[in-house]
C-alpha angles and dihedrals in degrees: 000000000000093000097041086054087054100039080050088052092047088053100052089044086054098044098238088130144019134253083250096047080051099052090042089053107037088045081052088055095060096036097253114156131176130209126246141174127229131198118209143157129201119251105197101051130067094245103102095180124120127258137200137200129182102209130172116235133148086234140024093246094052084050092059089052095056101055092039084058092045088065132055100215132063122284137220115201122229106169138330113198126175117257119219 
């Protein structure tokens, strides 16, 4: 763990990567994960309403593929906001 924490803080001193891209990294290291709820609607069925799915997910991206991965049918974002 020790080496993946100071090849995370290399990378953020040479820019290869952001502030945001570290935390996400290094919170991934010790297993910390946030909420976070995501609107969505489907995009292959006649309902238009709105749905929303609490999920919890180390990023925003890795929430969208979990609830992607809970339907069985396409899904349209609407907004994914952090839960605290």
């Amino acid at each position: 763990m020790k080496t993946e924490i100071i090849k995370i803080a290399d990378d953020l001193r040479n820019g290869a990567i952001d502030t945001e891209t570290a935390q996400t990294l290094l919170l991934g290291l010790f297993s910390v994960s946030k909420r976070f709820l995501v609107t969505y609607r489907y995009t292959n069925r006649t309902d238009a309403a709105l749905h929303e799915d609490e999920v919890e997910a180390r990023n925003c991206v890795e929430a969208c593929n979990k609830v992607c991965a809970n339907h069985n049918y396409e899904v349209e974002w609407h907004t994914i906001k952090e839960v605290s």
